[in-house]
Structures are given as C-alpha cells and as structure tokens.
N, C-alpha and C positions, 0 to 999 in steps of 0.2 A: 384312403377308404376304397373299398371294391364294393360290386355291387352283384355280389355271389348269391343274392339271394332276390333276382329280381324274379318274381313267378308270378303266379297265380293266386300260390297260398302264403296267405299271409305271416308277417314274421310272429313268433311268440313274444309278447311283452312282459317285463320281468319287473316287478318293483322292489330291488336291493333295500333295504332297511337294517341299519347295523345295528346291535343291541344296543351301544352305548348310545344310539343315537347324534352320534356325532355326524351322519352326515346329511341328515335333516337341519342340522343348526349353522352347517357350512351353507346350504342353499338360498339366494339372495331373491325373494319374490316384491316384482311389482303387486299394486292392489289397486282394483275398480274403485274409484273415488264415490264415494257415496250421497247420494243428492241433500244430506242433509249438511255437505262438506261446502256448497255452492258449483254451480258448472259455468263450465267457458261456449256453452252451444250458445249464446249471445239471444236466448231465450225463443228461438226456433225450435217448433216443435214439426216432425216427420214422425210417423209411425207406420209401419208398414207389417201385413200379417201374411205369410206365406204360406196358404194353404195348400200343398202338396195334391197336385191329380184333380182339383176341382174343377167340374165338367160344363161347358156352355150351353150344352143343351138338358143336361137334368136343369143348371140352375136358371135357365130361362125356363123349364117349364114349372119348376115349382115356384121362382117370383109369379109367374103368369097367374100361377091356383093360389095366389094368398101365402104360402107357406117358407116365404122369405121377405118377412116384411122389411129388415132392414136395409138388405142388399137392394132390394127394390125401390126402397128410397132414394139410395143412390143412384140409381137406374133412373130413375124421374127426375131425376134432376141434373142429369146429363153425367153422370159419372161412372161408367158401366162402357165396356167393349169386349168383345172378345182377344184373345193376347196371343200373337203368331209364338210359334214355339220354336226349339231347336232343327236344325236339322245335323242327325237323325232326332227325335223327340228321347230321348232318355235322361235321365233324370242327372245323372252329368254334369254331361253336354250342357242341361238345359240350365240346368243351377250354375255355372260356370259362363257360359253368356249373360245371367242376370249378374253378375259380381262382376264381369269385368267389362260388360257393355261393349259386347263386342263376339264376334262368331269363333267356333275353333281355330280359326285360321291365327288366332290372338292368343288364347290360352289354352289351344293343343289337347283339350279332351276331345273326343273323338267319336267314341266308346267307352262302355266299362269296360271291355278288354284291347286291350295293343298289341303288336306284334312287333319284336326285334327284327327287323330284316337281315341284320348279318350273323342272326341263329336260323336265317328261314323260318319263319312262323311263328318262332315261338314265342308262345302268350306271355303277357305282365295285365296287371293291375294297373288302370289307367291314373289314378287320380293321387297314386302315393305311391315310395319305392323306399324299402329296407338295403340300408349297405351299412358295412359291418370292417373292421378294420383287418389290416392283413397281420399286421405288426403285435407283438403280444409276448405275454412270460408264460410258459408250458410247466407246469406246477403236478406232475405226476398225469390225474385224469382229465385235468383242469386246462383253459387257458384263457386268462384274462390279459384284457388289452393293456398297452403299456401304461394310458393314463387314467386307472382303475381307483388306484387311491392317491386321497382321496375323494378326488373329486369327479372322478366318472361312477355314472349309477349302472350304467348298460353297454354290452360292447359292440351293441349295435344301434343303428339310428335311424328313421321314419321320416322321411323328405316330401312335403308335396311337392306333385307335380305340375301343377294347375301354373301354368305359366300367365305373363300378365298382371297387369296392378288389379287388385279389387279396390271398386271404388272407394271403402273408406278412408283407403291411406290417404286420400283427396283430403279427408274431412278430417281425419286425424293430424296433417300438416299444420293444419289451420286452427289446432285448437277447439275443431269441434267435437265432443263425445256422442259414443257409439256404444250401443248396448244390441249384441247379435247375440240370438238364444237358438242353440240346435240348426246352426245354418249347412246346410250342404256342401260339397265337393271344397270344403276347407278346412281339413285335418293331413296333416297334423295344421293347428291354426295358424295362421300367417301372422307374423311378429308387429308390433304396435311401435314404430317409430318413436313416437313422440309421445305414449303413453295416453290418449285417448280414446282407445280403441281396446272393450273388455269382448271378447268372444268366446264362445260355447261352441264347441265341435258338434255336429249334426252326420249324417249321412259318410259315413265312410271311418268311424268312428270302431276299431274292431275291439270284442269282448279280451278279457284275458289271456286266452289261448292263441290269439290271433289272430280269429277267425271273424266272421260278420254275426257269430251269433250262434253255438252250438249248445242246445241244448242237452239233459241230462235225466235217462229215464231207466228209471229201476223197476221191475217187475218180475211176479211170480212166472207169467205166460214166456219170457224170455228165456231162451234156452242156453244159448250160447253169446258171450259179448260181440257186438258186430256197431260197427259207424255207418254209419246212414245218412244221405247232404243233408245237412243243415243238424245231425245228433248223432247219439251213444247212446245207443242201448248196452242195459247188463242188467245180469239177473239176479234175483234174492231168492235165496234159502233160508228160510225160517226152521230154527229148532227150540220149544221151547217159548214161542211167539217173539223171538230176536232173530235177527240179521244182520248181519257184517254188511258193509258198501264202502265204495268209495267213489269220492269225485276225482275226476281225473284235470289237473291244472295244468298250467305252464310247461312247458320245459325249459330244464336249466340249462341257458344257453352259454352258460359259464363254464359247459364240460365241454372238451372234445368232441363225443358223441353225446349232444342232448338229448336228456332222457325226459320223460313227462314225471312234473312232480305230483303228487296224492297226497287228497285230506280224507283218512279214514272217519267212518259216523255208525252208530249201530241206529236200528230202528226197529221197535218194542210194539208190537202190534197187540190189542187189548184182546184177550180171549175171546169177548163174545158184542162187545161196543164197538161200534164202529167209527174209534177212534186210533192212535197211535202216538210214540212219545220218538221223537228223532233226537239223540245224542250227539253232538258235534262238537268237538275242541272245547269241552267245559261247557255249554251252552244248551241246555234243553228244549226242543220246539215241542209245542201241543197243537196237533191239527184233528178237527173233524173231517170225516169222508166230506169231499166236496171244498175243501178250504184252504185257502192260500197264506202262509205264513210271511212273516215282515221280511224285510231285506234281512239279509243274518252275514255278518261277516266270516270271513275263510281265510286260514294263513295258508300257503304254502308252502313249506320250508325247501329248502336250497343246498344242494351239500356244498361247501365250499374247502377251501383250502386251509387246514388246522392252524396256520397261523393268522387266519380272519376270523372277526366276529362273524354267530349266525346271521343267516342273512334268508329273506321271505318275501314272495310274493300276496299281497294281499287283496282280495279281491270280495267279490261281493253278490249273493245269490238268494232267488226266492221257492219256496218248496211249495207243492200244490197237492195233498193227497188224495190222488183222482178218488182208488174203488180199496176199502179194504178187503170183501170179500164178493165174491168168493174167490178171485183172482187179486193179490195186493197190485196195487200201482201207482208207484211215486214219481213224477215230472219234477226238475229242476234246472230252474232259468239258465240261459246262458251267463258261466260266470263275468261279470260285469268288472269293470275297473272300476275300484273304488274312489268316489268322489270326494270321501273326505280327506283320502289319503292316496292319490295317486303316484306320488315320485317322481321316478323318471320320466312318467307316460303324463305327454304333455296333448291336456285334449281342451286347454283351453287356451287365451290368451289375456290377462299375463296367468301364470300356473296357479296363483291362488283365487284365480276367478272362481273354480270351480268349487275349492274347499270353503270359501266364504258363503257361496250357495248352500252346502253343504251343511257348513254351522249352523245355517238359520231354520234350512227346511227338512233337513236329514240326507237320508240316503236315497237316492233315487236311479232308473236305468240311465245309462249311459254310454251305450251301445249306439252304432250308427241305426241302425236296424231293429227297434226292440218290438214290433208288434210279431210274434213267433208263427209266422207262415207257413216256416217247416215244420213244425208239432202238426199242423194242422194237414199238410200233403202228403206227411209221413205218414198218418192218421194214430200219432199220439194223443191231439186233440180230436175231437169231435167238432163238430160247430159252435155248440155251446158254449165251451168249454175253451175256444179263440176266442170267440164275440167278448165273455169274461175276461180272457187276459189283457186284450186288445184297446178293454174297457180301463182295467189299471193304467194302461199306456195315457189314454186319454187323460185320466184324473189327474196324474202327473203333471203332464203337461200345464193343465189350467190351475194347479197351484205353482206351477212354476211361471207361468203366467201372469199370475197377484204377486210373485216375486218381484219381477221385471218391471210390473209397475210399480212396485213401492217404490224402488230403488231409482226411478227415471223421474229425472227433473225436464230435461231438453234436450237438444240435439238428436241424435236418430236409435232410434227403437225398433231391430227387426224379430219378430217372434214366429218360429213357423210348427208348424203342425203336420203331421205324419198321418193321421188317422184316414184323411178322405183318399189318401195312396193305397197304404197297405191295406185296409179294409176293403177298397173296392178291389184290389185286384183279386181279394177271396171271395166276395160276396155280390159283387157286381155280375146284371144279369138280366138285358133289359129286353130279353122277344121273346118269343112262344117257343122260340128253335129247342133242341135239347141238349142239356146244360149236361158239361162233362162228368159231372159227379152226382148233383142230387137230382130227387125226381121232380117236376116240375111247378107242383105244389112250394116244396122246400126253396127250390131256385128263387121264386117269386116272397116268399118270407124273407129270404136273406138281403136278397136286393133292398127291402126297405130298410136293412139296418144303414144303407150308404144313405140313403135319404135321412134317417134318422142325426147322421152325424152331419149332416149340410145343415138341418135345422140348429143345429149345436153352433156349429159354427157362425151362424146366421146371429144366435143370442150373442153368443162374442162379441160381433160387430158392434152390434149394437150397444153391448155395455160403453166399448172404445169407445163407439159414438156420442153416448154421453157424455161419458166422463171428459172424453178431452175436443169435441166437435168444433166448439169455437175459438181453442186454440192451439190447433194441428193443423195439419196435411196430413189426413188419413189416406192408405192406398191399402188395398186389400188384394192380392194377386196368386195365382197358382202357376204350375210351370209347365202344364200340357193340359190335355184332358184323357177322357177315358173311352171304351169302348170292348165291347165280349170280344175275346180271343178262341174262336169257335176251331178257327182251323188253323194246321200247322205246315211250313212247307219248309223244305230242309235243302238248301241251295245248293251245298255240293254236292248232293246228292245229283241236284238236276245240272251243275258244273257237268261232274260225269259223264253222266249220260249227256249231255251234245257235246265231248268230246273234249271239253277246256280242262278238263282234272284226267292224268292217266296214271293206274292201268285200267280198261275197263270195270273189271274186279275193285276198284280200291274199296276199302271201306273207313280210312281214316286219314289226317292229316299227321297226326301226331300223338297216337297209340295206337301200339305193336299188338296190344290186346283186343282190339277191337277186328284186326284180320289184317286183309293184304294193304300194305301203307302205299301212299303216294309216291309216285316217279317224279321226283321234282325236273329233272331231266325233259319231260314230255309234257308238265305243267303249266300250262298260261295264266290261268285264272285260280284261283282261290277265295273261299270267306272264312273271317274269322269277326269273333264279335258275333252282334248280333243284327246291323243294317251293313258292316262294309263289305265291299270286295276288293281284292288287289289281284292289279297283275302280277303276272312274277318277272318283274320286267330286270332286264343285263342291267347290271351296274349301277344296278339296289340291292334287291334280295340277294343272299349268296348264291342262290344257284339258277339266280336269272336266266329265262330264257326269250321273253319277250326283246325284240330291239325296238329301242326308242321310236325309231320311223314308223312302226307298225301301231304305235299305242294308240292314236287318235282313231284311226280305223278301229281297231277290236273295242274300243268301247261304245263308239256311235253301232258296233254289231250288236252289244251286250244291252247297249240299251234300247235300242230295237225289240232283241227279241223279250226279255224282261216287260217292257208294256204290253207287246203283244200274249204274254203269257193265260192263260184261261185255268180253272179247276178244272180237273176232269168230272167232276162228282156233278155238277151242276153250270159249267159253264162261266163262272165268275170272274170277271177282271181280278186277277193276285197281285199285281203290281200296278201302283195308279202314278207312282212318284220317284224317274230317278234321277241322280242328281252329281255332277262331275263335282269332285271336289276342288276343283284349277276354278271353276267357275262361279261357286259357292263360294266358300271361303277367299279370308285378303286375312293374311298376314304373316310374319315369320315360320309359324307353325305349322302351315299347312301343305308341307312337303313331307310331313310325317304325317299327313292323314291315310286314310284309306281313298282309292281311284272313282271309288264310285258309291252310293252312301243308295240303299232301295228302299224307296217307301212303300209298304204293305196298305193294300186295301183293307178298310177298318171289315173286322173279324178274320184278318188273317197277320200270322208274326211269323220269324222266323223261327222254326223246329229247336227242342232243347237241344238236340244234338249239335243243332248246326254249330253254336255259339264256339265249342272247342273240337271243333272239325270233324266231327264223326258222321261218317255214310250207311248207318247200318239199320237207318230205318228207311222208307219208304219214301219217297219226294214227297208226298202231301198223304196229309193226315190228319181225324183229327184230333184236336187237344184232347191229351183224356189225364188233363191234372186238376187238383182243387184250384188250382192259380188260374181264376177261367177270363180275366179279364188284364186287357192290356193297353200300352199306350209307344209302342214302339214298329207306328207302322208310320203311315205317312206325314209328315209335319203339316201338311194345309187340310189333313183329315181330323188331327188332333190336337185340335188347338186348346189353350186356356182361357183364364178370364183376369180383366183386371175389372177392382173398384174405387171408385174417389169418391171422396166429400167434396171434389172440386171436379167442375167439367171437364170432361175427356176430350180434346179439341183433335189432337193427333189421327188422322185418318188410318184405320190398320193396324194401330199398336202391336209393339213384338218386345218380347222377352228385351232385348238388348238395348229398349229406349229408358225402364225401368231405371239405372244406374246415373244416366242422365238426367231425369229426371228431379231425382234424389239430391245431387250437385247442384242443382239450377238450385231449387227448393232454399238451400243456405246461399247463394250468391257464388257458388264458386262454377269456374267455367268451364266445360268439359274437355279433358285431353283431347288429342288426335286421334289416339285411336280408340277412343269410342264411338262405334258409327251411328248410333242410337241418338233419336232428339228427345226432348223433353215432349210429355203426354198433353200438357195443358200449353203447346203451344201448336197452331194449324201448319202444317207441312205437307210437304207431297207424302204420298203414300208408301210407307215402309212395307208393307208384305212380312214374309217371315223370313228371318235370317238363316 
C-alpha cells in the first residue's frame, strides 16, 4: 500500500454496490449484542456523558443563579471540579488523551494538522490517513486494484492514526460491554477484539465527498458556480418555473483520472405560492419557504468497466427552501454517508452497528461535524436559520440518546454531545467588547442560545440521574472550555519579521499563489497547525538548518520572547503559556510532535492563515468571522468540567485521569501507561497534562 494521498483533503469515499447484490451477501458483520440478549458487564454500571466545550465559569455561574439544578446537586455533594485539558487544548488532542489516558507524547495527536518533515512542511490530517494500493488491472479509463473482486469494495483505505490502546480494549478483554455513541478522534473506529466493544464514529467522521462537511447551495442570486470552505454554490435558471441542478457527489476513484459523480433533480417552483416541488431520482419533495425536508436518499452512479455490474455511491441528504421569491434559494446538507447502507465505509464498530441504529431510528447525520458553521460564515445561513439547523442536530442526538438507553443493560455507556461546542463557537459572546459580526444587541441574544443548551443539558443529567442514580457511576465531563476569539495573531507572520522565516518579503510556507515563498535555506523557525512551532532543525526536516547544539538556546529565545510578546492595539499579554514538548509530553510519540506547543491569552488565537502557513495578512488583527469564539489558547486558561454522583477526591483533575477512572470503576488495573489516576481516589495533584 502507498500512502499517495496523504494531505490535507480528504480521501473521496465510494460505496461499491453491485446490482446482483452479491457482494453485500459475501460481507461477514459482527452485531452489538442487545440487552435483552443478557451482558457480561458482571452488572457494573458506568455512564459517562461528554459534553463537548462545557464551560467552568458559565457553568459555575449559572449553578450559582439556580439555573443548573442538577449539575449543582452534584456540586453539593462533592462531585463537581473543574477538568485540566489538553496541551495544546483542541479537540483532538483533547479527546485522544481522554481514550487513551495518557498525553500525545502516547497517542501522537498533536494538532489537527501534521507536518511530514521529509516533504518540509507539508501538511496531513492528524487523526486519519488514506493509502491506496500501487498494484492494479488498467481496464481502458479504469484501474481497479488487484483484489477488487470479489471481495474488495474500495481501492483505497482510511487508517487511524491515533496511536495507543483506548481504554476500552481493557474492558473489552475482559468481557465487559461497551456502548460509545459519536465518540471523537476515533474514525475510522478501532476494531473490538473480543467483540464487546459496539462504537459509533464521532468527530472526524467525513461526509461522502470526503470532506468534513460540504454543503450545497442553489440560487437565483448566483451567477457563476464557484466552492467556497466548507460549500458550492451554483446557480438556477428557472424557465417556465422549472430548473435543472445537480448535486455534485463522489468521485469515481475507480478511474484513472477521478472525475466527480452527479445526481441530477429539477425544481418546479409554484407561480405565485410560496412553495416548490423538487424531483430527485423518482422521488418527490414538497417544501414550504422556510422548511426542511426528511433525510432523502441519493445514488450516485459510477461508471465502471463493461464487464462489471453497475455499481453506486449512496448517500444521504437534507433540503431546506430558504426564500422562493423574490430571489429563489435552496441549501442542501452536506451529503452524508448513509447509515443504513454504508458499505465499505466503516464508521462504526462492528459495521452493523450503525445499520442496526438505523433500522430502528432511520436516518440520521452522520458526519463528524454536522452542526453547519460554514453555511453560516459563508452567510448562506443567517442566524436563525443555523440556530434551526443546529437545533435538528440536537434533536437527533437526544433520540439517539433513548436509543442507547434502551439498548444498555451494564458495563459502560459513553454518549457525547456536540451542541455546547459548535454552537458556542458561533454564538458565544460574553463582554460588552464588539463582536466581529453582529451588533451588540444581537451578540448578547445569541450568547443566551449557549446558555439555553447548558440548561438542556442540565435536564439530561438529570433524567440520567434518575433513572439510573442508584445503580451507576454517573460522570458527566467535557473536554476544554470556552472563551471570545476577539483577536487574531498570525505567528509567521511575526516569525518574519524578527528574522526566524526568510526572505524578508515571504508571504507563505507552502503557496506559490499567495506571493514570495520561504527560503527554506535561511529558515529556523516555522508554524504549522494551529499552537505548534518547529524548528527546521538538520537531520529532521529535509532542508534542516538548525544544528542540534543550537536548539536548546533558540527555544529558551523563542520563548522568551513569545511571553514577553504585548498587542499593539492595547497592550495585552498574547502569549501567557509556552510549553517544550521534550518536557510535556512522555512517550514514543513525541519526537513527532511539534518543538514548542503556544498558549494564547484567552481572547486571542492563532490567525486563520497561520494554520496553513500563509503571511499575507497583518501579525495581529482582529477576528472578523462568525466563528467568534474559541478554545485553542492556553490549556491552564481553558479548562473543563467534570461531574459525579460520587465525590471527586482527586485534587486537580485532567482529562487523562478520566480513562483510569473508568477501569478502576470495573476492577480492572490501569496499564503503564496511563499516567492518569482515578478521580475518587485522594492523590497528589495532577495539573493539566
């Protein structure tokens, strides 16, 4: 296998289906044992709810005002601390220290972006890696890999990379069951030994195209088709009150040159009602302005080689017809991997995990990412009009939620929750300061939708807490916290200028389109990502020029000057936290990390450019996106929270004692390397890992 497709963007997922169906009845699926089958958890109950981005200081001040009774209970009764976080804090990082109890230095996230040192810089996708085989039969435009029939579906293949045991293989050896719903930094899912371990892909989870999530937007006001991060725009010509469209799917990675496959749709717009009829592959939607139709299935067809049956991607998408007049405008979901029928694309663990969901509850997203941020920075949505989508997101969840409970008898329960993440990062927005997009009025409305969904969250608990309070280990925990992303600062930019990045002039690391590129030659310093920096030290990177003697000096310089760094605008400490990764981190991994990991003073992150090396804006700045709030500055700035129905004895609690925990919990003893201790027993004081 080679690994020729190790980037940024992600691979395109294909789900082969041959008409005779013979090769759905060739594949051999484990099935989640169902509690009415009996379980081997030995009648130990853990539950655990992972609320994504829940914040210590909203939710201490709204237990404080009454307006979290339950979590507050727990609070009084000693089960309540705030939870040290990753370093860097991203979501990762962060979710990958809770699974395998232990810091990157153990399971080598890092970042969400890496860098190959012997390409110099160039980026990858930290948490997964597409490779694809060399070897193959060349069939005119075609070329499929050698063991295609009949038993390969794809001729390429989806690795995580998340190094490290996650805890449940502990719990799976032993015969205890495990039920993970939407867990993070664990796609594609890590394989069940011993068959007690049913998982549901979460966070990293990419739509059909490949991608994290690209939506699809038709409209009159569009002039020209053009892609946009995170969509596709194209335009409709109504003649007649009909229009031709198309979704644009997959590509068939089955040809030589992949080309993207299309599922054409007309859309019949009512003379003078402010309705519409969308045609799709036999299938008629009826939407009022304003109205989101059900999931609708999408084939998309595949050309293949005349002596194969057809073969189809099939996938899964929701339509929303924002405005008919006087301007039409139709938004559609990123297409999603279909649940009931996903194939080759394995987003659970065992593969019929997710169809068995499926049979019972339908269709539902299944993207790593499904609350639509980009609709909304694009300004395809309005606010409204995300708060509504955002809302479907939630609903979901909490029927998939009464899923998880019917189906759980014992042993461990993890359900997590998306909403208090992606929602505050578009709606969080807690000072008088001015907010990068609405006027201040508006700022202050949206901020209480984050409040609104803690209360949400808060009934949750509480249900838990009834239903199973006196015979559980309830833990309720998130994986950072939050805080406004007011201002922006763009590191290589300020590399540059004192001299570590040459040529004076540069304006990027690694596009030619952006202006004069880097002298690797003259290069010391670089960042890629969004907290690392690296040297460009001999005999690492290929065109090292750091010598090894020198690196201890140049970084006790760097971070030197980094604390000492101030705003120009007002004077502000920009940097409160940096952190060597030799020093940090303990384990195998951590010679692939980055040399120095920068924690941002809360309201300041690193610039969007910084992330893929571009110098073309201004060293500080400030934010001026909808995404106005963040959690990727300093880890002892942004911390999380945990909850028990049992006292929290642990002084300091961090992300990486959680997994130990959980082990203790059933009787089993924690490896070596987990450097985490259990929460309910008294220890010296962890800090954040």
């Amino acid at each position: 296998m080679s690994r020729n497709n190790r980037g940024i963007t992600r691979r395109k997922f294909i789900h082969i289906a041959g008409a005779s169906g013979i090769l759905s009845a060739l594949v051999l699926h484990g099935a989640c044992k169902d509690r009415s089958l009996g379980s081997s958890g030995g009648g130990k109950r853990v539950i655990l709810l992972g609320i994504d981005g829940m914040d210590p200081r909203l939710s201490q001040r709204m237990m404080d005002a009454g307006e979290l009774p339950n979590l507050a209970k727990m609070r009084e009764a000693g089960g309540y601390s705030p939870l040290g976080t990753s370093i860097p804090p991203q979501s990762p990082v962060a979710w990958a220290n809770f699974i395998t109890g232990a810091d990157p230095g153990v399971h080598g996230i890092f970042d969400f972006i890496h860098r190959d040192p012997t390409r110099q810089c160039a980026p990858y996708y930290s948490a997964a890696e597409t490779v694809e085989s060399d070897d193959g039969w060349e069939v005119g435009s075609h070329k499929l890999p050698l063991d295609f029939w009949p038993f390969n579906h794809d001729p390429t293949q989806t690795l995580l990379r998340r190094e490290g045991t996650p805890f449940w293989d502990h719990l799976d050896e032993r015969g205890i069951d495990v039920r993970i719903y939407d867990i993070p930094a664990n796609y594609p899912p890590s394989p069940s030994t011993h068959g007690h371990v049913c998982c549901l892909s979460g966070m990293g989870v990419p739509d059909l195209l490949g991608t994290y999530g690209t939506y699809q937007y038709f409209s009159e006001d569009t002039l020209v088709p053009r892609d946009e991060g995170g969509g596709m725009r194209s335009p409709l010509r109504f003649e007649n009150h009909a229009a031709g469209a198309t979704l644009v799917g997959p590509p068939n990675s089955y040809l030589k040159k992949p080309t993207a496959t299309q599922a054409k749709f007309t859309v019949h717009r009512h003379p003078t009602d402010p309705t519409a009829r969308i045609d799709l592959q036999g299938r008629t939607i009826l939407l009022k302005e304003g109205e989101w139709s059900e999931w609708v299935k999408v084939k998309f067809n595949l050309e293949m080689p005349i002596f194969l049956p057809d073969a189809q991607a099939n996938g899964i998408c929701r339509f929303y017809l924002q405005a008919v007049r006087p301007k039409f405008r139709l938004y559609v979901t990123p297409v999603n991997i279909d649940p009931s029928d996903p194939g080759g694309q394995k987003i659970s663990e065992p593969e019929s995990f997710v169809t068995d969901i499926s049979k019972e509850r339908g269709l539902f997203y299944t993207t790593g990412f499904q609350e639509d941020h980009k609709a909304l920075s694009n300004k395809v949505f309005n606010d409204e009009e995300f708060r509504a989508q955002a809302r479907h997101v939630l609903d979901e969840r909490l029927e998939l939620l009464d899923y998880a409970k019917k189906h759980y008898d014992d042993g461990l329960l993890f359900f997590y929750f998306s909403s208090t993440d992606l929602q505050s990062h578009m709606f969080w927005w807690d000072s008088d300061e001015r907010h990068p997009v609405r006027p201040s009025e508006k700022a202050i409305k949206y901020n209480r939708v984050v409040a609104d969904i803690y209360r949400e969250m808060d009934r949750v608990v509480g249900d838990i807490v009834k239903e199973y309070d006196d015979n559980a280990t309830i833990l309720v925990m998130s994986d950072h916290g939050f805080c406004n992303f007011r201002r922006q600062f763009n590191i290589n930019a300020w590399l540059r200028d004192e001299g570590y990045i040459q040529p004076s002039d540069c304006k990027s690391l690694l596009d030619p389109s952006r202006g004069q590129m880097v002298d690797w030659a003259q290069t010391k310093v670089y960042g890629l990502g969004i907290n690392g920096l690296y040297l460009n030290l001999k005999g690492r990177e290929r065109d090292g020029i750091v010598e090894p003697a020198e690196r201890d000096a140049l970084l006790e310089e760097l971070t030197a000057k980094l604390l000492a760094l101030r705003d120009p605008l007002d004077g502000t400490s920009v940097v409160t936290q940096v952190d060597r990764t030799d020093q940090v981190y303990h384990g195998p991994e951590a010679a692939k990390a980055p040399d120095i990991i920068v924690g941002y003073h809360r309201g300041y992150r690193a610039s969007w450019g910084t992330a893929l090396g571009d110098m073309t804006e201004p060293v500080f700045a400030d934010n001026d996106s909808a995404w106005s709030a963040d959690h990727c500055m300093a880890s002892k700035e942004i911390p999380g929270v945990v909850f028990s129905n049992r006292p929290i004895l642990r002084d300091e609690p961090s992300l990486i004692d959680l997994a130990p925990t959980i082990l203790e919990e059933f009787g089993v003893g924690p490896p070596a390397s987990m450097t985490g201790k259990s929460l309910f027993k008294a220890t010296a004081t962890a800090g954040a890992d």
